[in-house]
C-alpha positions in Angstrom: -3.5 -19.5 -2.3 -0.6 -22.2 -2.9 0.6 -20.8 -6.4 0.8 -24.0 -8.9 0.9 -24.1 -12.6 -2.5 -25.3 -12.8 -3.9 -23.1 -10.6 -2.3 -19.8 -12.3 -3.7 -20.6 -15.5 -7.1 -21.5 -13.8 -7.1 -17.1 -12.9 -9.7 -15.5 -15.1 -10.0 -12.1 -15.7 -12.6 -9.8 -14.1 -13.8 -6.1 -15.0 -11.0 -4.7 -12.5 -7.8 -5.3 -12.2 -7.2 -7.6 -8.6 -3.9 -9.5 -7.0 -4.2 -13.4 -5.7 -1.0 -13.5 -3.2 1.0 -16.6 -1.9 0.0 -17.6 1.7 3.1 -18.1 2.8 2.8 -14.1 3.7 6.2 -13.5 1.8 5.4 -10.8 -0.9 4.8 -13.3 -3.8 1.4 -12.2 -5.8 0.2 -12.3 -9.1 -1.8 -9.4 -10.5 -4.1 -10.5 -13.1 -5.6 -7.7 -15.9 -9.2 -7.3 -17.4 -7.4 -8.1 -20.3 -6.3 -11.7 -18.8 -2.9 -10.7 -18.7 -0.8 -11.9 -15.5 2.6 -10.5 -13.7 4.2 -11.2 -10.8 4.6 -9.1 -7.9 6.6 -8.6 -4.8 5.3 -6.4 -2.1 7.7 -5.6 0.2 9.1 -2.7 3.1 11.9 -0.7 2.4 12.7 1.5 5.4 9.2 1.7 6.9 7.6 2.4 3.5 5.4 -0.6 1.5 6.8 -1.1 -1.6 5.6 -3.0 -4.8 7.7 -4.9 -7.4 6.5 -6.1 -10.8 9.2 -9.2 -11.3 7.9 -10.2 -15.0 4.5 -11.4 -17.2 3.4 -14.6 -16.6 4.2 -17.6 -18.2 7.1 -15.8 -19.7 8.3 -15.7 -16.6 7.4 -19.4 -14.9 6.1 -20.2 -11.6 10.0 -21.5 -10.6 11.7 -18.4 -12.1 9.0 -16.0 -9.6 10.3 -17.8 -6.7 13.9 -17.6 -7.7 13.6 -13.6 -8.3 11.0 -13.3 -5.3 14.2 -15.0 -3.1 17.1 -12.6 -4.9 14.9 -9.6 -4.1 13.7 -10.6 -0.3 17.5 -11.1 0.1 18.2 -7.7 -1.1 16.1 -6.5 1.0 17.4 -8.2 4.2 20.7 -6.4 3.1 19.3 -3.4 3.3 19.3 -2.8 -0.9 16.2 -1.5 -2.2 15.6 -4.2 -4.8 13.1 -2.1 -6.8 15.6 1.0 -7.3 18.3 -1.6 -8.3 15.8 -3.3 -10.9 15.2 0.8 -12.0 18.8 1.5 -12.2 19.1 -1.2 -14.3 16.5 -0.8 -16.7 18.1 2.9 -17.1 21.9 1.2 -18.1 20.2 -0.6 -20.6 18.0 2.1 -22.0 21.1 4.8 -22.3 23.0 1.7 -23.4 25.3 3.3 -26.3 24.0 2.5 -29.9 26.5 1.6 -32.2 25.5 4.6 -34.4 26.9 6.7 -31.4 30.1 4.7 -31.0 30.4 5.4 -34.6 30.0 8.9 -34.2 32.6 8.7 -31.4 34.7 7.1 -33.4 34.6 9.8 -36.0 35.0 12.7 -33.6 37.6 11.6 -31.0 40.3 9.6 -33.1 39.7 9.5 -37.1 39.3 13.3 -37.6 42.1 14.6 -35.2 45.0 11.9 -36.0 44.1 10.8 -39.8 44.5 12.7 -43.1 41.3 14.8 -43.8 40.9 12.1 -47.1 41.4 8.5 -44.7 38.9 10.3 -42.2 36.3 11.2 -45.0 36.9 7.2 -46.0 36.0 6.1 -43.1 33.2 8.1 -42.7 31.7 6.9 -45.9 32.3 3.4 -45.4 30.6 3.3 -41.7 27.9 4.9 -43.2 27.4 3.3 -46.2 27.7 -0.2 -44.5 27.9 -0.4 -40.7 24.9 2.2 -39.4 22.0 1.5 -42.1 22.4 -2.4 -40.6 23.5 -1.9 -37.0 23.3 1.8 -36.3 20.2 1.4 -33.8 20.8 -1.4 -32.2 22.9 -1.0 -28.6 26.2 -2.1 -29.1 26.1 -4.7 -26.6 23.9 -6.7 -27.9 26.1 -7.3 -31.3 27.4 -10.7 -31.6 30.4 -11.8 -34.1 27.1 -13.4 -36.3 26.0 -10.2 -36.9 29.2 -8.6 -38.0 30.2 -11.8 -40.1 26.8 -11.6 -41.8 27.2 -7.8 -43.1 30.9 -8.6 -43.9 29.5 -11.5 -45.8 26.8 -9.0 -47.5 29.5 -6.9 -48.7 31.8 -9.4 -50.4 28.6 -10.7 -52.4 28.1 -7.3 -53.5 31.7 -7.4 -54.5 32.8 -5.2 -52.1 35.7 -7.5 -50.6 38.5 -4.6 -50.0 36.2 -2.6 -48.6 34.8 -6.0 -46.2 38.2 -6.4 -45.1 38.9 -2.8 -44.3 
């Protein structure tokens, strides 16, 4: 089948789960749910053994983006890199991705406790945890942007907590 918009969206679902694949015999398929729900996959060979790469959920992903990851992945593969173990490793970075609760608690451990006075470290304790962790706490630290930090800095000076803010 020659993958088109028109012709994705025309996929309905059926009682089993079933994949349509690209003719151009590259790897490209879509697998389309009994719940209608459609994702991309690559089926490949990676040192003799078949392979199968899920590349994203259609139309989140579009027709254009699937052929620009299918390409990326068929060229790992041609380099000898198992593009499915890289796309696992990666998920794994981002799920053990440090929270900013846990940089906190770094924080706390390695530096303010061993080189401040016992009454500056219990400060700083208090004010992370009054301010900084209930907002940002669970979310990974990477993903903060300066808007974030400006908007709880801004939350603290209207509840007149300026000093503190500045801190």
């Amino acid at each position: 089948m020659k993958f088109t918009d028109a012709s994705i969206k025309a996929l309905k679902p059926k009682k089993a789960r079933y994949e349509v694949w690209e003719t151009n015999g590259r790897g490209l398929g879509l697998r389309v749910s009994p719940k209608g729900r459609k994702s991309w996959v690559f089926l490949y060979r990676f040192e003799g053994v078949p392979r199968r790469m899920t590349l994203g959920i259609f139309p989140d992903i579009s027709l254009a983006e699937a052929h620009t990851k299918h390409s990326c992945a068929r060229e790992n593969v041609s380099k000898g890199v198992d593009p499915g173990a890289v796309h696992t490793q990666n998920k794994k970075k981002e799920r053990d991705a440090e929270t900013v609760a846990e940089l906190v608690e770094e924080y706390l451990e390695k530096w303010a406790k061993p080189h401040k006075k016992h009454s500056s470290y219990l400060e700083d304790k208090r004010m992370l945890y009054k301010d900084v962790v209930p907002k940002l706490g669970r979310r990974k630290a990477k993903d903060i942007k300066r808007r974030d930090i400006v908007l709880m800095l801004d939350r603290m000076t209207e509840r007149g907590c300026t000093i503190t803010a500045n801190r």
